[in-house]
N, CA, C and O atoms as a GROMACS GRO file, in nm:
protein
  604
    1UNK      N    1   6.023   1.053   1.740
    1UNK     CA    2   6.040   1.049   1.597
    1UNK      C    3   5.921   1.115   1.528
    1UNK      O    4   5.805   1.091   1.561
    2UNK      N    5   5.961   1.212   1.417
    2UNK     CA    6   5.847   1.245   1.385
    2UNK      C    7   5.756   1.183   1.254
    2UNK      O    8   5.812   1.114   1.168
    3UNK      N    9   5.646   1.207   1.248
    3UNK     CA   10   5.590   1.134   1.144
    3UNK      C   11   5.624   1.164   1.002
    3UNK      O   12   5.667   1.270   0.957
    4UNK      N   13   5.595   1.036   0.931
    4UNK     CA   14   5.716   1.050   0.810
    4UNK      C   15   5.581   1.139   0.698
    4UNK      O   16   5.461   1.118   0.714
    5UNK      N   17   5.621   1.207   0.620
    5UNK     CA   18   5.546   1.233   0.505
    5UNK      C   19   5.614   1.266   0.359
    5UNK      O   20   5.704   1.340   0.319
    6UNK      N   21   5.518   1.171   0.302
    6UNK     CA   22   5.566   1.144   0.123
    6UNK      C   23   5.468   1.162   0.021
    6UNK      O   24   5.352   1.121   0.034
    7UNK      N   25   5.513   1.222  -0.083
    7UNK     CA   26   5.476   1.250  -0.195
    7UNK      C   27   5.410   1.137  -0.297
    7UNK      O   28   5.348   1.147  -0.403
    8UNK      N   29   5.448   1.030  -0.219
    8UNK     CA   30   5.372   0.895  -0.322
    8UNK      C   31   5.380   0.759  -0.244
    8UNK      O   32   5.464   0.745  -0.155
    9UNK      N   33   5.300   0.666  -0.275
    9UNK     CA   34   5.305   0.562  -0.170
    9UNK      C   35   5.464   0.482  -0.144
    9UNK      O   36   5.538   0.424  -0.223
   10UNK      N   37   5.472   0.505  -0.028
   10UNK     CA   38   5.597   0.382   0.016
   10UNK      C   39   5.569   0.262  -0.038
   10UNK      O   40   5.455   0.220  -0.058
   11UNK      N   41   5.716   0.179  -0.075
   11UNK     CA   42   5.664   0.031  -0.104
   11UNK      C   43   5.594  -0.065  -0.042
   11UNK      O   44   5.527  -0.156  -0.092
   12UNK      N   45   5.629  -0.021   0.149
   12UNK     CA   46   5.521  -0.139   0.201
   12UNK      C   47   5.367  -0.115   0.203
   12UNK      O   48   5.275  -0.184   0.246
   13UNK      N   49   5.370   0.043   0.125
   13UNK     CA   50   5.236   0.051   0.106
   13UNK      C   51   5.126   0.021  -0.042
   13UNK      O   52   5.003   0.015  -0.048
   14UNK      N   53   5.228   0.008  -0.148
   14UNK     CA   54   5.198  -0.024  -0.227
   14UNK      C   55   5.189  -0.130  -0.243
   14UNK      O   56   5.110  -0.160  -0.333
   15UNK      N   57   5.266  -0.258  -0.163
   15UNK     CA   58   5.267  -0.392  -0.196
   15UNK      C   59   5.133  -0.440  -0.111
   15UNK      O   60   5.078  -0.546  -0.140
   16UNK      N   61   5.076  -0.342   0.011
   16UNK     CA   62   4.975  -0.362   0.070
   16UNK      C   63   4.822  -0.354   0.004
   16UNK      O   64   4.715  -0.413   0.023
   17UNK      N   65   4.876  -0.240  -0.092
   17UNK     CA   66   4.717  -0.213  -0.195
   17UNK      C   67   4.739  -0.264  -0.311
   17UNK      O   68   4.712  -0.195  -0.410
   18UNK      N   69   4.798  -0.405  -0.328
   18UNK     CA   70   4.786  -0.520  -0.434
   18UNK      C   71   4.676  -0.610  -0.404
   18UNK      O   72   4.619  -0.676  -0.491
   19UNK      N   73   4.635  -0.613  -0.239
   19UNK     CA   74   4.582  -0.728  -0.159
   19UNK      C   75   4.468  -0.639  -0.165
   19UNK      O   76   4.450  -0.521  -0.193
   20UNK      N   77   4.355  -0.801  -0.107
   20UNK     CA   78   4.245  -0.752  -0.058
   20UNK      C   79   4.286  -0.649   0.071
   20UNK      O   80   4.376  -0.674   0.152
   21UNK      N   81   4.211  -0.541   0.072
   21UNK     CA   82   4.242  -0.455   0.205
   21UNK      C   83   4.090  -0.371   0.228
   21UNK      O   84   4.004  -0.342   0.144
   22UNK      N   85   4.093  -0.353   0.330
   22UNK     CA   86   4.016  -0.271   0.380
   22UNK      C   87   4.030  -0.110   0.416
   22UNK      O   88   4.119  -0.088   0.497
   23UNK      N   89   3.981  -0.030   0.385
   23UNK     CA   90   4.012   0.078   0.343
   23UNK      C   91   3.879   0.172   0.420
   23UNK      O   92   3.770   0.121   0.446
   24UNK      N   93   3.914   0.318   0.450
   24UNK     CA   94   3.847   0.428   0.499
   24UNK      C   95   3.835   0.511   0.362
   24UNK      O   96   3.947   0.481   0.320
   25UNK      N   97   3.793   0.578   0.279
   25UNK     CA   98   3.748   0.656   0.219
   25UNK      C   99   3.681   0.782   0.247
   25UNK      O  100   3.564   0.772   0.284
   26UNK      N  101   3.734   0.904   0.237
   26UNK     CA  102   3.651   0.994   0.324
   26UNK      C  103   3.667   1.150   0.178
   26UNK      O  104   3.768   1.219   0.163
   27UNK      N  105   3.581   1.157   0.125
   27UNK     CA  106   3.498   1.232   0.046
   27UNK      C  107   3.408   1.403   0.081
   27UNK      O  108   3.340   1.405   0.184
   28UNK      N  109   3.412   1.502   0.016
   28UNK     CA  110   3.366   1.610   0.073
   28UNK      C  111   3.196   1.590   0.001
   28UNK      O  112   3.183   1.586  -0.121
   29UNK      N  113   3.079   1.578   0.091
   29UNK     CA  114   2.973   1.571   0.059
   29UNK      C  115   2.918   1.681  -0.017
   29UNK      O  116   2.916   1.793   0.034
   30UNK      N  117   2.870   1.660  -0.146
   30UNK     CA  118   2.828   1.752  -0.221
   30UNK      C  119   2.751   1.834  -0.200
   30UNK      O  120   2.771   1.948  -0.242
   31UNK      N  121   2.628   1.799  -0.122
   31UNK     CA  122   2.545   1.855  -0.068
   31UNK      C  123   2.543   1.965   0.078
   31UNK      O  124   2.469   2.063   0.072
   32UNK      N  125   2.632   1.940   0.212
   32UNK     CA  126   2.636   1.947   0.276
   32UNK      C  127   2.778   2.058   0.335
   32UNK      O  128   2.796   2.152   0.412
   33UNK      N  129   2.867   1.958   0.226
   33UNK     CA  130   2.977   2.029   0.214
   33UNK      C  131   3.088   1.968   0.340
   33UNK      O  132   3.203   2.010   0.346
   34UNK      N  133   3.043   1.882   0.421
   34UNK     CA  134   3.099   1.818   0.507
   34UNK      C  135   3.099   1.699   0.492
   34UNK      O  136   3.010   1.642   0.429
   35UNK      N  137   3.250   1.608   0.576
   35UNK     CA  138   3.274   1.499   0.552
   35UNK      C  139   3.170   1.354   0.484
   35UNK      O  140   3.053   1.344   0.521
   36UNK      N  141   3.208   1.293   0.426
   36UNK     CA  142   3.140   1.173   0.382
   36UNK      C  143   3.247   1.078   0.356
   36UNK      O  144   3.304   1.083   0.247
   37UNK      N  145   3.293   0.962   0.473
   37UNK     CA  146   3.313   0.848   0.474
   37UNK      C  147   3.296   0.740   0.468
   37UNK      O  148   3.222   0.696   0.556
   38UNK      N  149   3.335   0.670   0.398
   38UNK     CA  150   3.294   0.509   0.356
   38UNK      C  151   3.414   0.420   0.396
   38UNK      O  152   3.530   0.459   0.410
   39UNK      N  153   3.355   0.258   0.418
   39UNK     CA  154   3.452   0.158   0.429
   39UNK      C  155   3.497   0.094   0.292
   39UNK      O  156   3.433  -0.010   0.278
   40UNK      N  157   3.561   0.109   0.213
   40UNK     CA  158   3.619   0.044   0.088
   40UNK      C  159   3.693  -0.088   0.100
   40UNK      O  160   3.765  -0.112   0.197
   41UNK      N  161   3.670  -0.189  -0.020
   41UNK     CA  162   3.734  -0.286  -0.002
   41UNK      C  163   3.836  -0.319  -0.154
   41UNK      O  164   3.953  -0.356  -0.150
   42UNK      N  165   3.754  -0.292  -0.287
   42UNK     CA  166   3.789  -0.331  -0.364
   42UNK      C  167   3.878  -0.179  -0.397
   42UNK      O  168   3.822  -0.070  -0.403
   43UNK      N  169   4.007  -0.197  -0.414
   43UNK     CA  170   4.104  -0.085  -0.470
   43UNK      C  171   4.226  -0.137  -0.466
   43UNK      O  172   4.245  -0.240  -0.401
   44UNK      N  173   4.332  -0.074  -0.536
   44UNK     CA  174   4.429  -0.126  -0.646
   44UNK      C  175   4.505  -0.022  -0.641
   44UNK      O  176   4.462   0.092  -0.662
   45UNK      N  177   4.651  -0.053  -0.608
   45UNK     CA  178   4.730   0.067  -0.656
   45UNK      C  179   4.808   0.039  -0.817
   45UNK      O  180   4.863  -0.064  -0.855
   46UNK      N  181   4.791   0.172  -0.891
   46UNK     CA  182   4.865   0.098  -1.023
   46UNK      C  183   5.009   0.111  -1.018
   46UNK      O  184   5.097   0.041  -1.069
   47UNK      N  185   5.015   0.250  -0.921
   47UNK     CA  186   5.186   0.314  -0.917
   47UNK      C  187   5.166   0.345  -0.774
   47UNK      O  188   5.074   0.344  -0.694
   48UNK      N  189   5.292   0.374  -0.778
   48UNK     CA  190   5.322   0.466  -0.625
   48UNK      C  191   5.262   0.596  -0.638
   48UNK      O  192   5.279   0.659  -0.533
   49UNK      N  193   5.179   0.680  -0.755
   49UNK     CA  194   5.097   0.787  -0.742
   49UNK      C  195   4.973   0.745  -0.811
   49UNK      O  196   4.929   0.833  -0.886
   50UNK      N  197   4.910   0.646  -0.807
   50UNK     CA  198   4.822   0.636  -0.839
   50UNK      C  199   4.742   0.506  -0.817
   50UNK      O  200   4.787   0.395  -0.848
   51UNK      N  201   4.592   0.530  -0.748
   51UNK     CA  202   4.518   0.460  -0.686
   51UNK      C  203   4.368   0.394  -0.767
   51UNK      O  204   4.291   0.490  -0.760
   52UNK      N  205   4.319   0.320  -0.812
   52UNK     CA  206   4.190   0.288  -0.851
   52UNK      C  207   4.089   0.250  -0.751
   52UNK      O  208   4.135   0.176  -0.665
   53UNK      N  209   4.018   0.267  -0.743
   53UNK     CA  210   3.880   0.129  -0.639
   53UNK      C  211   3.763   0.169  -0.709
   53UNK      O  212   3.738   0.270  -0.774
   54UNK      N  213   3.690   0.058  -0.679
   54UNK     CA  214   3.560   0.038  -0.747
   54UNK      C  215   3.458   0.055  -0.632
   54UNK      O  216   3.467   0.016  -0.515
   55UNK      N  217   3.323   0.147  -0.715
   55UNK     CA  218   3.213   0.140  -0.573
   55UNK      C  219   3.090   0.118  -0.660
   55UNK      O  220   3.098   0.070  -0.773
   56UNK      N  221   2.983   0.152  -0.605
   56UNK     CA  222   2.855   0.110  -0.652
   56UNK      C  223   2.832   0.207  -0.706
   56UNK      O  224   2.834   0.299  -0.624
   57UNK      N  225   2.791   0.265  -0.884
   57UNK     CA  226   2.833   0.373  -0.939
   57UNK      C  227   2.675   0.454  -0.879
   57UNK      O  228   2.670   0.575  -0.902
   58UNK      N  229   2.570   0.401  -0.816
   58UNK     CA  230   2.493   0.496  -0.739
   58UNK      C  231   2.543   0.567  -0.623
   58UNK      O  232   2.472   0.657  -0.578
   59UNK      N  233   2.646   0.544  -0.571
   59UNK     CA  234   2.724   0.585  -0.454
   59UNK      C  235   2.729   0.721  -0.409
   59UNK      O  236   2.808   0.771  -0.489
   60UNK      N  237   2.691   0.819  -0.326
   60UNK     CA  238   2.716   0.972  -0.261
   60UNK      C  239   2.882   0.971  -0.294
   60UNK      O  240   2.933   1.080  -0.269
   61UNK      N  241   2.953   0.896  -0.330
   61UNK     CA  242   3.087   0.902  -0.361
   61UNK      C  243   3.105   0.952  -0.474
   61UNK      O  244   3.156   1.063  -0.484
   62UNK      N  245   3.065   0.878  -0.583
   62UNK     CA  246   3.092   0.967  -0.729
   62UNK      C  247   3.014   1.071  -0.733
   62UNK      O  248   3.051   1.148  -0.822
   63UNK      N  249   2.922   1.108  -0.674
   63UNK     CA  250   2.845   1.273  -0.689
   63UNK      C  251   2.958   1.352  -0.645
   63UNK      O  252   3.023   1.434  -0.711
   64UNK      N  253   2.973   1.312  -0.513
   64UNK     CA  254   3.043   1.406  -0.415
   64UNK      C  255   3.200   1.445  -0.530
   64UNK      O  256   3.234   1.563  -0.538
   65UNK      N  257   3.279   1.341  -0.606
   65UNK     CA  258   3.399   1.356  -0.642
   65UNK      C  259   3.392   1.412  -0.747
   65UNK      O  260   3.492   1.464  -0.795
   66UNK      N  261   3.256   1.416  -0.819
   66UNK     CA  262   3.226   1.490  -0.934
   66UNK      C  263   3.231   1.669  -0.931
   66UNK      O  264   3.264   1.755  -1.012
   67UNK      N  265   3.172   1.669  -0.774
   67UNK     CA  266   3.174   1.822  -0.721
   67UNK      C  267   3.289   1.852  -0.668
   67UNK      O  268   3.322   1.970  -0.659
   68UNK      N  269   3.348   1.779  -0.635
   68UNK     CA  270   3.530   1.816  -0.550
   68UNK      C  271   3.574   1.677  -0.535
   68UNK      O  272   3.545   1.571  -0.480
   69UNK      N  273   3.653   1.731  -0.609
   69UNK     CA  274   3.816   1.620  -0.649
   69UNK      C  275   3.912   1.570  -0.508
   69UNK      O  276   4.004   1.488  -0.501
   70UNK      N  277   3.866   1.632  -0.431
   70UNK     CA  278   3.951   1.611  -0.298
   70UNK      C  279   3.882   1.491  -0.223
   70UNK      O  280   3.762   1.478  -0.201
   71UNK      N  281   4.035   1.366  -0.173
   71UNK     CA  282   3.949   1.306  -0.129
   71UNK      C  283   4.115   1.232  -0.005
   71UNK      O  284   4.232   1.271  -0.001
   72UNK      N  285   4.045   1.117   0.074
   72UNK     CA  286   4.169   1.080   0.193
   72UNK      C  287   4.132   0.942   0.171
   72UNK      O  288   4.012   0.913   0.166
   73UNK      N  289   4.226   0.849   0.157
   73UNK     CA  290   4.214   0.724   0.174
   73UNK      C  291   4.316   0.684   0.358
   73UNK      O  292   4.436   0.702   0.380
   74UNK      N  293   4.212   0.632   0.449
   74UNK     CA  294   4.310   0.608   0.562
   74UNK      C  295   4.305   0.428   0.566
   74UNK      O  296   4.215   0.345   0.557
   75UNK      N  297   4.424   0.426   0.583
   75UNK     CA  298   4.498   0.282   0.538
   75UNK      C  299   4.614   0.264   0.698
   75UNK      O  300   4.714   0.328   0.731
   76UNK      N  301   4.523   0.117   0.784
   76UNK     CA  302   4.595   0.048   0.870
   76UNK      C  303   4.710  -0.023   0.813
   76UNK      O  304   4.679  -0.111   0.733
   77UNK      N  305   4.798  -0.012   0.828
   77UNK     CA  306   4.955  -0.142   0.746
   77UNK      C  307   5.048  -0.046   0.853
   77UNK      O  308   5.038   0.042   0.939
   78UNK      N  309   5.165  -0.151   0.767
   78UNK     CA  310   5.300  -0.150   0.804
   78UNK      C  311   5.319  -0.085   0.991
   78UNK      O  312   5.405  -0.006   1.030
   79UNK      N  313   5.229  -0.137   1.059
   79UNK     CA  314   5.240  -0.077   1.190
   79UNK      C  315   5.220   0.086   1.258
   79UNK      O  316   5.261   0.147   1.356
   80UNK      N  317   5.133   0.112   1.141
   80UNK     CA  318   5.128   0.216   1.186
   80UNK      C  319   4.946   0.261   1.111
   80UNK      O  320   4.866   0.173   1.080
   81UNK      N  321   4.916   0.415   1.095
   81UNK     CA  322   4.827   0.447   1.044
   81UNK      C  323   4.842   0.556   0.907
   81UNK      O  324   4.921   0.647   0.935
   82UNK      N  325   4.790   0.566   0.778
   82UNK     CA  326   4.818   0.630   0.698
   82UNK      C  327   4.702   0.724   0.645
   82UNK      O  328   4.584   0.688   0.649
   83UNK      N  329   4.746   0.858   0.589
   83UNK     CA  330   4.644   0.919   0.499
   83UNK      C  331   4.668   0.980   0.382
   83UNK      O  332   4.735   1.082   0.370
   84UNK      N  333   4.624   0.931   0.309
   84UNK     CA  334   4.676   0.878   0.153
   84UNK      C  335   4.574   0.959   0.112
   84UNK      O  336   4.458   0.919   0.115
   85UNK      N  337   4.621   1.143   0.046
   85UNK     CA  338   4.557   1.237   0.026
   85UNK      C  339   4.545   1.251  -0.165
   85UNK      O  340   4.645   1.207  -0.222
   86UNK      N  341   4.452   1.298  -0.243
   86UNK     CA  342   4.494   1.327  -0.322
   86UNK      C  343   4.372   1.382  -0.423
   86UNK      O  344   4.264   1.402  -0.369
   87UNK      N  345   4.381   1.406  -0.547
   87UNK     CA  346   4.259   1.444  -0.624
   87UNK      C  347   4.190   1.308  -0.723
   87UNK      O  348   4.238   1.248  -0.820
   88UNK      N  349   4.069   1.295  -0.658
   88UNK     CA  350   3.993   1.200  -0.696
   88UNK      C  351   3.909   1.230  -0.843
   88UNK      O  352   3.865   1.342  -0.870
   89UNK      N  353   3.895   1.121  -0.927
   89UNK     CA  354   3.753   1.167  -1.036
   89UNK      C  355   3.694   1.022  -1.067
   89UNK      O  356   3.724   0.920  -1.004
   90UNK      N  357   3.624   1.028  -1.153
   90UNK     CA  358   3.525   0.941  -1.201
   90UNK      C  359   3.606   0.880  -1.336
   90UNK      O  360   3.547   0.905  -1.442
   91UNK      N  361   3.688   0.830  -1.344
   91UNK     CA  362   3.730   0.768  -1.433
   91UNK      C  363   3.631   0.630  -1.530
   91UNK      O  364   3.654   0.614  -1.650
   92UNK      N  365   3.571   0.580  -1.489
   92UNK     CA  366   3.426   0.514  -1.567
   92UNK      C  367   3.352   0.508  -1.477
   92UNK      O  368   3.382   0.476  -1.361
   93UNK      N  369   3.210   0.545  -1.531
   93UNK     CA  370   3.065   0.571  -1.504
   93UNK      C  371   3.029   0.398  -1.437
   93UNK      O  372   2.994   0.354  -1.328
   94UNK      N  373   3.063   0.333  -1.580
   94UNK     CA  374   3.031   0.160  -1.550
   94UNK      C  375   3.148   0.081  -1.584
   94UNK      O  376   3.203   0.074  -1.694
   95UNK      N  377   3.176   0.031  -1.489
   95UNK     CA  378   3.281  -0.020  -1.493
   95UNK      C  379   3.236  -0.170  -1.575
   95UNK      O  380   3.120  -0.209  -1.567
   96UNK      N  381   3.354  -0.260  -1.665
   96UNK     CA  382   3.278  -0.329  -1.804
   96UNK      C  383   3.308  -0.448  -1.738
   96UNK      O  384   3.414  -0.421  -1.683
   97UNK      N  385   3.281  -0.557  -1.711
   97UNK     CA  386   3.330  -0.710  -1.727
   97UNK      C  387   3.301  -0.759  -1.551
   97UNK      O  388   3.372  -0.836  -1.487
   98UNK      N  389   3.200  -0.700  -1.513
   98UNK     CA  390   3.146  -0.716  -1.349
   98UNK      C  391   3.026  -0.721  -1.363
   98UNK      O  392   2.971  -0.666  -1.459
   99UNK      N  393   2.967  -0.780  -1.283
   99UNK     CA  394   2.794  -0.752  -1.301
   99UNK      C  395   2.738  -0.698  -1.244
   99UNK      O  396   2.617  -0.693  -1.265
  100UNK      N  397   2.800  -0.627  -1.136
  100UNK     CA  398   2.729  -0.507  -1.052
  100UNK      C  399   2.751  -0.393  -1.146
  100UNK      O  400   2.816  -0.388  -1.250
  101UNK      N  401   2.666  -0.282  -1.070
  101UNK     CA  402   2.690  -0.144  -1.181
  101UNK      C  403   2.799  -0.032  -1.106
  101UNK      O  404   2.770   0.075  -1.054
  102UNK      N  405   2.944  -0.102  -1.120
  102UNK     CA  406   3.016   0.000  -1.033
  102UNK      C  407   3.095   0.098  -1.144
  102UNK      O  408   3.094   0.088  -1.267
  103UNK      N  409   3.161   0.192  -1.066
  103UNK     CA  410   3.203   0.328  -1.119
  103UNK      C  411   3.327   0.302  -1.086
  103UNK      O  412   3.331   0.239  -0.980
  104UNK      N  413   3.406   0.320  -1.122
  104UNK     CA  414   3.565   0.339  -1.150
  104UNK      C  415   3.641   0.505  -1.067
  104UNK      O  416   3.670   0.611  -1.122
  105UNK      N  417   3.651   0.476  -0.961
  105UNK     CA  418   3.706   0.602  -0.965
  105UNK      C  419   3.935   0.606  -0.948
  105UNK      O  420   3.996   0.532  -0.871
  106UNK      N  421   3.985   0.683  -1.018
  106UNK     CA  422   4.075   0.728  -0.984
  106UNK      C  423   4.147   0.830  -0.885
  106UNK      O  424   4.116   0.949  -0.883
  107UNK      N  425   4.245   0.776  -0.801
  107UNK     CA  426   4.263   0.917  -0.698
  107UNK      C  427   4.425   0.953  -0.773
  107UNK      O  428   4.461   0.878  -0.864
  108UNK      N  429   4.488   1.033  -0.743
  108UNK     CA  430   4.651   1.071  -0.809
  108UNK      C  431   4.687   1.090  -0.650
  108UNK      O  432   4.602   1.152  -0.586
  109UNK      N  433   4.761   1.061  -0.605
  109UNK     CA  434   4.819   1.032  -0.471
  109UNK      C  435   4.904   1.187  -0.483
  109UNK      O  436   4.969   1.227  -0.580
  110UNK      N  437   4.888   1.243  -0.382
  110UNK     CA  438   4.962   1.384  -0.351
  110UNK      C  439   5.054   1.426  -0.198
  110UNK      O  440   5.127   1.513  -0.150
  111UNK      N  441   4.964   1.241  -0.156
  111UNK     CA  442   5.063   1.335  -0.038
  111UNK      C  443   5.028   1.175   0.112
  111UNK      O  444   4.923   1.163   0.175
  112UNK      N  445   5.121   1.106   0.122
  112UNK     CA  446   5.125   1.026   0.223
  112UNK      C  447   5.158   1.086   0.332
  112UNK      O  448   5.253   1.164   0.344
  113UNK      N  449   5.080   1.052   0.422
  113UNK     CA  450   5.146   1.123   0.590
  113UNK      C  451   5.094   0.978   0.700
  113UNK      O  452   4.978   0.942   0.720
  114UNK      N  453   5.204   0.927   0.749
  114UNK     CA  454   5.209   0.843   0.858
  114UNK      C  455   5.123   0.938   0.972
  114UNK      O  456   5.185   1.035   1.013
  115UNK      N  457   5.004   0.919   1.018
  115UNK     CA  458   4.942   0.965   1.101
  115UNK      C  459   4.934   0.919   1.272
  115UNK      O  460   4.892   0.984   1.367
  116UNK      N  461   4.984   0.802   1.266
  116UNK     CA  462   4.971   0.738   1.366
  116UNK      C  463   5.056   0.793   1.534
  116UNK      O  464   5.176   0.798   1.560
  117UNK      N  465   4.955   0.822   1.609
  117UNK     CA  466   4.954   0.909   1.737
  117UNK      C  467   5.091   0.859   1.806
  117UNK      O  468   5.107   0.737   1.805
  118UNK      N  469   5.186   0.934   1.864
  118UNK     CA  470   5.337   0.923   1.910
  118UNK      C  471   5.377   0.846   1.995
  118UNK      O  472   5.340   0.883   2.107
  119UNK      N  473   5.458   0.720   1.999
  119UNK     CA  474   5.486   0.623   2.091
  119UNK      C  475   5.450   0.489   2.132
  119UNK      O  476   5.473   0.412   2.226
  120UNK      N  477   5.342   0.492   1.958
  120UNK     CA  478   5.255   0.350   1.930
  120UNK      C  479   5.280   0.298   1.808
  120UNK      O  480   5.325   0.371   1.720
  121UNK      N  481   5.251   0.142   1.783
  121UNK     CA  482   5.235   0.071   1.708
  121UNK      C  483   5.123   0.029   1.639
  121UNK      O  484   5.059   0.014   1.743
  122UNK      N  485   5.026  -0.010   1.537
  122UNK     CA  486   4.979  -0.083   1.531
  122UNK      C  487   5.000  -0.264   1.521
  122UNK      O  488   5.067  -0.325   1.438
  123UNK      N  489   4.925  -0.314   1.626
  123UNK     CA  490   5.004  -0.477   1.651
  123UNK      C  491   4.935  -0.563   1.599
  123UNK      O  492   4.976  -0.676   1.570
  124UNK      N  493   4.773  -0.503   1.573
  124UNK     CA  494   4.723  -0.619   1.462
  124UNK      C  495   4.606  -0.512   1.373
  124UNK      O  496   4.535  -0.421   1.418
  125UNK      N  497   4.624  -0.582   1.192
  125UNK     CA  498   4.591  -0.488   1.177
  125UNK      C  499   4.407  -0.516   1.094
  125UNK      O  500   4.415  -0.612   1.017
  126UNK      N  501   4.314  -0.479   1.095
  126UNK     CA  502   4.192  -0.451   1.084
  126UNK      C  503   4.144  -0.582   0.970
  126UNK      O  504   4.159  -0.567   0.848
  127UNK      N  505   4.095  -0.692   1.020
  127UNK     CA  506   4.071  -0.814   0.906
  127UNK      C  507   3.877  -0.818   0.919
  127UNK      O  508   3.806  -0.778   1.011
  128UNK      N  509   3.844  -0.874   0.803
  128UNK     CA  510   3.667  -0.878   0.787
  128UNK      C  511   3.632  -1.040   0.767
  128UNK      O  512   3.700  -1.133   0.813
  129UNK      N  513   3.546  -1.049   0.710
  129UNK     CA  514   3.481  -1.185   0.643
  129UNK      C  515   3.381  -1.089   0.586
  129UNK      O  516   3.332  -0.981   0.620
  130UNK      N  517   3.366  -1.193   0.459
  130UNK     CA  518   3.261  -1.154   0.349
  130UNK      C  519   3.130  -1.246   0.429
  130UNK      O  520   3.151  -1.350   0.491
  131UNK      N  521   3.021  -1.196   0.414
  131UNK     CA  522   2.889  -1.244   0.474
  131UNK      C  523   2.805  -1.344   0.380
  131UNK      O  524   2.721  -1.425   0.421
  132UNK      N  525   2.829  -1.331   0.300
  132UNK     CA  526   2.757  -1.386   0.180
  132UNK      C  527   2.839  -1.489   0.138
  132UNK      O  528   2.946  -1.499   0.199
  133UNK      N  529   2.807  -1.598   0.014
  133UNK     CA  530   2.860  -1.717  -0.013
  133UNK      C  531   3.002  -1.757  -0.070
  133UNK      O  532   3.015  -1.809  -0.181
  134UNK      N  533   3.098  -1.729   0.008
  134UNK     CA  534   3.230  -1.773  -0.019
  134UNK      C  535   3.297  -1.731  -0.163
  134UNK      O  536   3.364  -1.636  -0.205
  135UNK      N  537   3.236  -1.868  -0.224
  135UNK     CA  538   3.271  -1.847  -0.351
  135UNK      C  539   3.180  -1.794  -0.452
  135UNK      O  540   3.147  -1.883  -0.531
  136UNK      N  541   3.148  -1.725  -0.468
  136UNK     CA  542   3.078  -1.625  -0.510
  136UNK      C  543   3.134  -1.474  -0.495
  136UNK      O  544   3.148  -1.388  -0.582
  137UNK      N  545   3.164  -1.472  -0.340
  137UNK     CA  546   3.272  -1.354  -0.304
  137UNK      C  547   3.386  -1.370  -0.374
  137UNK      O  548   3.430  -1.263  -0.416
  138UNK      N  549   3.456  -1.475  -0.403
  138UNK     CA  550   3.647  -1.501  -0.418
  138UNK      C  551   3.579  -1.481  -0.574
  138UNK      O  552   3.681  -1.472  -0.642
  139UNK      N  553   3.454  -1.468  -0.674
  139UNK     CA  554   3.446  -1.470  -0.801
  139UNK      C  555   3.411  -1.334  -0.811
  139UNK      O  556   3.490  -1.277  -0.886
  140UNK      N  557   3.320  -1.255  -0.764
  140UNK     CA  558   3.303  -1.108  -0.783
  140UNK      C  559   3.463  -1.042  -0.758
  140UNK      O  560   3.527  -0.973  -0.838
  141UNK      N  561   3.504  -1.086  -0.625
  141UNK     CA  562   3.613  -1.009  -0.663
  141UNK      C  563   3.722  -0.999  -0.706
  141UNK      O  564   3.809  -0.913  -0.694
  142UNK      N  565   3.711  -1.150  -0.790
  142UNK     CA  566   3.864  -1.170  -0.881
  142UNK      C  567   3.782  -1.037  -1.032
  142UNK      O  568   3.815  -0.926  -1.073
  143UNK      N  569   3.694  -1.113  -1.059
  143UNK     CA  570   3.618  -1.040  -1.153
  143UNK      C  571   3.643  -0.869  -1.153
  143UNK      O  572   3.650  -0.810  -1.261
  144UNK      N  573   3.658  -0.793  -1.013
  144UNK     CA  574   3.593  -0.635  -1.013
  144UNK      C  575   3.799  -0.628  -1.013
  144UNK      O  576   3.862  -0.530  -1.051
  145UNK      N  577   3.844  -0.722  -0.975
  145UNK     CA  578   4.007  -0.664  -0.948
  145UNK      C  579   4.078  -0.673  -1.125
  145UNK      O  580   4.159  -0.590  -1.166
  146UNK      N  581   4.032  -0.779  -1.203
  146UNK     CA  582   4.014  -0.786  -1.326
  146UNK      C  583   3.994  -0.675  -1.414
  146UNK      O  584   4.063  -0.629  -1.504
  147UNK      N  585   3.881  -0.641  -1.366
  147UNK     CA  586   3.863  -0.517  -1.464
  147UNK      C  587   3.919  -0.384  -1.420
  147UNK      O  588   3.937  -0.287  -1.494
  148UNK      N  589   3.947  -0.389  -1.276
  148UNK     CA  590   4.001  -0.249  -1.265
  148UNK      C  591   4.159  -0.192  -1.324
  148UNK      O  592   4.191  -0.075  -1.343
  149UNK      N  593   4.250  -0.325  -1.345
  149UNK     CA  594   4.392  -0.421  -1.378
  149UNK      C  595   4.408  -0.315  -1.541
  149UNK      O  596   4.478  -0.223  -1.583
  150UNK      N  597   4.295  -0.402  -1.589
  150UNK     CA  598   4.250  -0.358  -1.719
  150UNK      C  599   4.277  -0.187  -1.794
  150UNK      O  600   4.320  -0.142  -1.900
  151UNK      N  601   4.229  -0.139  -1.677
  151UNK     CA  602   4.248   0.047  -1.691
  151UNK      C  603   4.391   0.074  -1.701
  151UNK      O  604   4.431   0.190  -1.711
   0.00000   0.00000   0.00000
């Protein structure tokens, strides 16, 4: 079977980036001009073409998206692997009603492609723990999902 590819997120992928998720981020380095990937946690889909997440607005991420709009979100779900392509920007500098100093970025989704290598599944899929004090975590990030809602 070959791998599926779409123009905007599938529903089991959109109902997936409602949740906390863990996320790959991979960015063209401004400087270098080669890859720059990050692990993302806080992001939000608003539509099936369109993506928010929040980072630390000092981040090599908003430089880099400031210099090129191109960016890949790779996303473990629905049993398989995804790369969720599209043109990224800086939609707020500071993001308002959080107390960290994060940046808002927007991606416009251009192009889903099921990536996942031929004749496999994914059977479990990629879970974390926050390191720091519980609730404190479940309050920053009702707080950063709050304001991103907001946009």
């Amino acid at each position: 079977m070959a791998n599926l590819v779409e123009p905007v997120l599938i529903r089991p992928l959109f109902e997936k980036l409602q949740q906390d998720q863990y996320v790959i981020l991979a960015t063209v380095d401004h400087e270098t001009g080669g890859p720059n990937v990050n692990a993302i946690s806080w992001l939000t889909a608003r539509s099936e073409k369109l993506i928010y997440l929040a980072v630390d607005n000092r981040s090599r991420i908003v430089e880099n998206i400031k210099v090129n709009k191109n960016a890949v979100i790779t996303l473990i779900a629905n049993e398989s692997t995804y790369s969720i392509s599209g043109n990224a920007k800086v939609k707020e500098e500071y993001l308002q009603g959080v107390p960290l100093k994060l940046a808002l970025i927007e991606i416009s989704v251009k192009e889903v492609r099921d990536i996942m290598f031929y004749g496999s599944k994914i059977t479990v899929e990629p879970r974390y723990d926050k390191t720091y004090d519980e609730l404190a975590a479940e309050k920053l990030d009702k707080q950063v999902k709050e304001a991103m809602i907001k946009h």
